[in-house]
N, C-alpha and C positions, 0 to 999 in steps of 0.2 A: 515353479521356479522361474522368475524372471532375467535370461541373461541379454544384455545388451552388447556383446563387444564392438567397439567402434574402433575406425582404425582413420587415420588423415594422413595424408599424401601430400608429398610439395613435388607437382612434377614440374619436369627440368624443360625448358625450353629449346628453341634451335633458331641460331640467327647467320646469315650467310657471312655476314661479316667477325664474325666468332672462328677463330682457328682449331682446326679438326683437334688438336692436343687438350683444349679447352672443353671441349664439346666432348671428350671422351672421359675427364673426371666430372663430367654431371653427372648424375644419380636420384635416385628417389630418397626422399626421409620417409621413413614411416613413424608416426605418432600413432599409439595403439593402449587403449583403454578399453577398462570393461566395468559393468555392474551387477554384480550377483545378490540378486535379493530375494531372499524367500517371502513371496505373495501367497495366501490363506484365499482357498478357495470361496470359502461365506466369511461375514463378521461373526464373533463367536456368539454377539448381544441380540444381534437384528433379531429370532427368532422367538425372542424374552418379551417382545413388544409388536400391539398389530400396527403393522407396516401397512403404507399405500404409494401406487408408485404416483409421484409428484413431479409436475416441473417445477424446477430450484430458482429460475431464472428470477424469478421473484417473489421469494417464499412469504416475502410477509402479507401478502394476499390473502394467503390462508388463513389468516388470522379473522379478516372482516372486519379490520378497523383501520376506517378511513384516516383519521389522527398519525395512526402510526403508520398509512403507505403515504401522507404526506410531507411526514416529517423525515423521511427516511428518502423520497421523490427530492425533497430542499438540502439536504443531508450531502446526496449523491452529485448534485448541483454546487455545489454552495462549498463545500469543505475545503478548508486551507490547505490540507495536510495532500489532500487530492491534487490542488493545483501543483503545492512539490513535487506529486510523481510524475504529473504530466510536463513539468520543463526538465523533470531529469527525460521524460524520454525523448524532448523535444534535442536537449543538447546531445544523446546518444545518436538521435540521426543524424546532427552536424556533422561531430565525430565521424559517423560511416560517409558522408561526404565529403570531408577531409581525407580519410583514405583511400575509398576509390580515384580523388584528384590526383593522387602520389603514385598511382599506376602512369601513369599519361607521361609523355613529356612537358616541360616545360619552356617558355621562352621569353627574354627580353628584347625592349626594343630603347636605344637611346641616343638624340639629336644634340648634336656640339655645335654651337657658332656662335665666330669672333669677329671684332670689327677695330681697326686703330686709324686714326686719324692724325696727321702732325703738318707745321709747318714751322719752318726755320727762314729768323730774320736774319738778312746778311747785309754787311755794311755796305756791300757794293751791288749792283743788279747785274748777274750777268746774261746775257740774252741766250736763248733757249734752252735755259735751267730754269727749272721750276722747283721750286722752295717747298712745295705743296705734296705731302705722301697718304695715301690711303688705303690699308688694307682688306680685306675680307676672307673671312675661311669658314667654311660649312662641313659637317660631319655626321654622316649616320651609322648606326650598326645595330646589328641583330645578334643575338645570342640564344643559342636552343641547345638544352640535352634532354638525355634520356636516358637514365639508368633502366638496365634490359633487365624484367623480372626471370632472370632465367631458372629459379629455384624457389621462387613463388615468395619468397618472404613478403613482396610487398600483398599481393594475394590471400596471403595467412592473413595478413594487419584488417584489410577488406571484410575477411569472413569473419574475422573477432567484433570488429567492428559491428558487422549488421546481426551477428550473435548476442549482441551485446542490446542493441533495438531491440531484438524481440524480447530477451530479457529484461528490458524497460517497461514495456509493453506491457509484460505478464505480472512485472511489481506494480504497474498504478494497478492493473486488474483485481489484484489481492490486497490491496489497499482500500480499493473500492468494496471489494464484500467485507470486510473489516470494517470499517465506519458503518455501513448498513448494519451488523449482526451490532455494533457498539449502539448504534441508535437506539435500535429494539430494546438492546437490554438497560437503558439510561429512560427508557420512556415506560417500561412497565415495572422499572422501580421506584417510577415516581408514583403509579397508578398503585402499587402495592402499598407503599407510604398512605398515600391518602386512604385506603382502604383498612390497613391497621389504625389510622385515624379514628374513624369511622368508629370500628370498634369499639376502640379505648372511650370513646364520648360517649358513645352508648352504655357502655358501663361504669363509665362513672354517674350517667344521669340516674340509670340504674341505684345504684351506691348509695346517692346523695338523697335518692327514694328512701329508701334503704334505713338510712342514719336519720330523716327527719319519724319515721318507724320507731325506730329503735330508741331516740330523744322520748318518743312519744312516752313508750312501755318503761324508759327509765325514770319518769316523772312518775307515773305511775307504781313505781318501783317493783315492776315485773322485769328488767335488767339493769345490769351493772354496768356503772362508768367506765371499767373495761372494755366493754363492746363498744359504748361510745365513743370509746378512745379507737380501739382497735377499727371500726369503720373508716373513723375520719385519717387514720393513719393511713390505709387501702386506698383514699383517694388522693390524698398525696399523694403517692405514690406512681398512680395510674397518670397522675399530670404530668409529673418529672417524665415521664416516658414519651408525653407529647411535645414535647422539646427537642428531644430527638427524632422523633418521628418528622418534626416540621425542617428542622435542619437536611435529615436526610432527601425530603422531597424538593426544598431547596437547592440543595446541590447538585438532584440528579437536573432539573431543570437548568440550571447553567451548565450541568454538561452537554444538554441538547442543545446549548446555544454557540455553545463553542463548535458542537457537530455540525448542526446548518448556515455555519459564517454570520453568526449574529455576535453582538454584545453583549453578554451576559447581562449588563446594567440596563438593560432596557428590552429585555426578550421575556415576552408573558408567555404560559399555555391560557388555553381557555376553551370552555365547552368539549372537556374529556369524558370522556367516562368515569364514573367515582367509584371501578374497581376493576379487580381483573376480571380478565373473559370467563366464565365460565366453563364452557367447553373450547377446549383446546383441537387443534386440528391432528388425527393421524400421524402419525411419523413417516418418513419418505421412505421407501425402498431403498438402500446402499447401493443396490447392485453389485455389482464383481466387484474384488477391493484392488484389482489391479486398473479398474478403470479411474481410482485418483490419480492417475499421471497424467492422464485426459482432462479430469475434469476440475482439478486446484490449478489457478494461475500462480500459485508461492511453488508448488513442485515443477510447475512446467517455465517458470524464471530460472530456477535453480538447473535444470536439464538445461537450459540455454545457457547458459551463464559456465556449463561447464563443456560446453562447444566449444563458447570463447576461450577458455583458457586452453585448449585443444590447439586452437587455433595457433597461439599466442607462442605453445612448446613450438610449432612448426617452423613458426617465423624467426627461434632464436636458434633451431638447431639450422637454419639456412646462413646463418652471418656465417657460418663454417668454411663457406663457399666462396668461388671467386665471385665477384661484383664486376659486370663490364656496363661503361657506361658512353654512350659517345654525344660528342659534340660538335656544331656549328655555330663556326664566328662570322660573320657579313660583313661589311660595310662601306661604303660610298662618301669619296667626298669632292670639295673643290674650295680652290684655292682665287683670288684676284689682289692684284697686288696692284698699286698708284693708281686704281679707278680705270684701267684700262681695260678695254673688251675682251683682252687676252685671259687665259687665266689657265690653270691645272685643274683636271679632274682625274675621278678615277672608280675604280671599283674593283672588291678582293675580298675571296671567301676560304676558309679552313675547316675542313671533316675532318675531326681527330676521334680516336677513341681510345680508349684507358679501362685495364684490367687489373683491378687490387684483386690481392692473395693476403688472409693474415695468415701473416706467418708468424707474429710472438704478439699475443695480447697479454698477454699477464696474467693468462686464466680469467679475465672479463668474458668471454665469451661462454666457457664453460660452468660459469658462475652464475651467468643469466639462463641458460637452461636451465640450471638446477633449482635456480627461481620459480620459473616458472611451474615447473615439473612438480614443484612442492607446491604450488597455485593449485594446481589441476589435481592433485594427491586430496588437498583440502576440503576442495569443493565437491569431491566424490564423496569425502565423510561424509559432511554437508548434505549430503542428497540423502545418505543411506538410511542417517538422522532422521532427517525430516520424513524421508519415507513411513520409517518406525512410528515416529511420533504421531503423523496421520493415521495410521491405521487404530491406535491405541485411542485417539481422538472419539472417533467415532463408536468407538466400542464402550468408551466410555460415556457416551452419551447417553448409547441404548440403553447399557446398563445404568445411568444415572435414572431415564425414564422409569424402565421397569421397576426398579427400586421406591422409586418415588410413587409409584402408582401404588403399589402393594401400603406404602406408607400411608395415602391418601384413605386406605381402607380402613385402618387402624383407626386413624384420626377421626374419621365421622363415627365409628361406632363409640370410641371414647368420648366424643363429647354429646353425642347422645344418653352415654351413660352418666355422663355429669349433669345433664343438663335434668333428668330425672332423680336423680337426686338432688340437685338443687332445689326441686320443689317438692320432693319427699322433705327434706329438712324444714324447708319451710311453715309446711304444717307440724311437723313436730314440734317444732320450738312453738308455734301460736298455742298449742295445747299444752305447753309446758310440759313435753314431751324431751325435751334436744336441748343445747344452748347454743347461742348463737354465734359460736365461733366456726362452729359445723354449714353454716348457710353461708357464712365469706369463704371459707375455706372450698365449698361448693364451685360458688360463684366464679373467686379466683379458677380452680379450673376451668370451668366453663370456657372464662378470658382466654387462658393460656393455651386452649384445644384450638378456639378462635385463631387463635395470632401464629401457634404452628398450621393452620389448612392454609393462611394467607399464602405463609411461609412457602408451605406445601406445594401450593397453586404457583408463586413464583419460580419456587427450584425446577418446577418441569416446564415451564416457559422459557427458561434459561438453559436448561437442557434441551430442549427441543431447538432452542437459537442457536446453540453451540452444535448442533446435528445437521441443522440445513448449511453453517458454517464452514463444518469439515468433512462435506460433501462437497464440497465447492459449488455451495448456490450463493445467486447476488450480485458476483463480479461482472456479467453480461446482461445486466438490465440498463436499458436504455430508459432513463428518466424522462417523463412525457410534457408536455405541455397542455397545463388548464387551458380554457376558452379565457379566464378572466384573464392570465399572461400574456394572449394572445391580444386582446383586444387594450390591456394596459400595464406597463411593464410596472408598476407602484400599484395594483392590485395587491391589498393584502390578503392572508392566509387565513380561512374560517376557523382555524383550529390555534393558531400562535401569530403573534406578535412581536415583529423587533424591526432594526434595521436592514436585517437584507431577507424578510419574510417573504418580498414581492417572489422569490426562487428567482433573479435573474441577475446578471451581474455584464 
């Protein structure tokens, strides 16, 4: 049983200029939450499959295909959806430097000066009056306050604030192992496509064997134009399938191109592999499943993320309170008048300071609590959710493994057994033994044992991506730099081609 109770404090402050009447209704807020969530000592699956313990930091290593740790290397680099998280986390540290600045005092500064000039014609000159007037006046002042945190509100805003960063922080992090596990699985569905490919061409060359056989023995009239029909129907058929086959590998290649920041109109692969790996790697050890709190940056955002709002109840149950804030006024000035040496100066300052009390808001204040309090309510489901949901992830992988392995058993010995009786039938029918609906009907199996091992081979690569996934590997891989990026930033990629292939931006 995992319990967390967390409790937050707005403590009260003390300033000499604060009246002991003042200083004696501060008090503490306490903000007090908890999380009770039942944690499962093992995964119930991990045991159903041989496990090894693994660093996640960069699971696709263990695969041994170059293609896919460089695609996945320009992925991690290159992603638009990545640069998103990183200016959302860049505007969340504004944000906490915005607040921290609103702890501080504040102050202005601002310069007045006037000038007037005149002369008056008069119809007679009288001697020693001067017709000639010239003024001048100059003015400065300063202004500073200082709302006193005395019950932390502005403090709470602070902690929300850089609660709030590292919850930014820990969203690009799960963003970033999310486009990795998305890469993986868009690049060996392209690799599964070509290899169902593969197949389907082989059997229909097969087929097309097949039916100029069977032309042959129908001239002959040792078969019916039903078989002829029914063959060339069979390779119809196997085309039609290449169609989609070619669309799906299509598509999954524009979504590699969208993952590594390329154009999909102008982003090749080349020089892949024409199928999937054969031997797959190990499964990783889980470990303890309370150690996903530790190791997914989506639950360790979501635990920050409900700091913040921790925070956030603190700072609204403080507007409760009084607000003292003080202030100084400055400023200096001088005065000349008809251009004479003489003139007025001067200089004058004011310390004031001011205490609100609300005393009727309208229920505004108790409204914004409850706001918030429903914020922080929320983001605990939130968590308890996604807790659940991790755990079932994982479990679901193993058990997808297991499952799929046992399947993999089935399949080979099935299309072994098809694949003997495809040439059991085959001599039957040459001995006029069988007809020849028995050797397509064969064959087709054969195909379709074929096309589920592809299958096969996919579902447990896609379970195994989704297990290093919801273990939380990927998010802490530092993307490296080639020697060829190093030496030229428009170096293309051995493995693809497009506009931003160089990985450098």
């Amino acid at each position: 049983m995992l319990q967390k109770p967390l409790k937050r404090k707005i403590q009260t402050g003390s300033i000499a200029a604060v009246t002991a009447v003042v200083l004696a209704g501060c008090g503490t807020v306490d903000v007090e939450y908890s999380r009770n969530l039942p944690m499962p000592d093992n995964y119930s699956m991990e045991t159903s499959v041989k496990t090894q313990v693994q660093d996640l930091t960069g699971w696709w290593k263990h695969f041994n295909d170059p293609p896919l740790s460089e695609l996945i290397n320009a992925a991690i680099k290159n992603n638009p959806d990545l640069e998103t998280t990183r200016l959302h986390l860049q505007k969340a540290v504004h944000e906490a430097e915005y607040a921290g600045a609103d702890l501080g005092p504040s102050a202005a500064a601002g310069v007045m000066m006037a000038g007037a000039k005149s002369n008056a014609d008069l119809p007679v000159s009288l001697p020693g009056i001067s017709t000639s007037r010239s003024n001048f006046a100059a003015a400065g002042s300063v202004t500073a306050s200082w709302e006193l945190d005395l019950f932390g509100r502005k403090k709470s805003n602070l902690d929300a604030a850089k609660y709030k960063v590292i919850s930014a922080e820990d969203q690009m992090y799960a963003a970033r192992a999310a486009v990795a596990a998305q890469t993986a699985l868009s690049y060996y569905d392209v690799l599964a496509a070509e290899e169902q490919t593969a197949v389907l061409n082989s059997s229909i060359s097969n087929l097309e064997d097949t039916l100029r056989y069977v032309k042959g023995r129908f001239n002959s009239g040792e078969a019916t134009a039903a078989d002829v029909q029914n063959t060339e129907n069979m390779i119809t058929e196997l085309k039609s399938r290449l169609s989609l086959l070619r669309a799906k590998s299509e598509a999954g290649i524009r979504g590699l191109a969208v993952l590594t920041g390329n154009t999909p109109q102008t982003f090749m692969l080349q020089e892949l592999p024409k199928k999937l790996p054969d031997e797959l790697p190990p499964a990783p050890t889980g470990g303890q499943p309370g150690e996903l709190m530790l190791r997914r940056p989506d639950i360790r955002a979501k635990d920050n993320e409900i700091s913040a709002r921790a925070a956030l109840v603190a700072s609204a149950k403080a507007d409760l309170y009084p607000r003292f804030e003080i202030v100084f006024l400055g400023g200096l000035g001088r005065i000349e008048m008809n251009g004479r040496t003489d003139h007025i100066s001067g200089w004058g300052s004011v310390l004031s300071g001011s205490l609100t009390v609300p005393v009727f808001t309208n229920g505004r204040i108790r409204a914004n609590i409850g706001i918030k309090n429903a914020e922080l309510e929320i983001s605990l489901a939130e968590y308890q959710s996604l807790i659940l949901n991790a755990l079932k992830e994982v479990d679901d992988s193993y058990g997808d493994l297991h499952h799929l392995q046992e399947q993999k058993k089935f399949l080979e010995k099935a299309l072994q057994e098809s694949r003997r009786l495809e040439k059991t039938s085959a001599r039957l029918f040459e001995f006029g033994k069988n007809n020849f609906d028995s050797i397509t009907s064969a064959r087709n199996r054969s195909l379709e044992f074929e096309n589920r091992l592809v299958e096969n081979r996919l579902g447990r690569i896609k379970s195994l991506i989704s297990l290093y996934k919801s273990l939380g590997g990927g998010w802490n891989f530092k993307p490296t730099e080639t020697v060829a990026e190093k030496t030229s930033a428009k170096q293309p990629s051995k493995y693809f081609a497009g506009n931003g292939s160089d990985n450098s931006r």
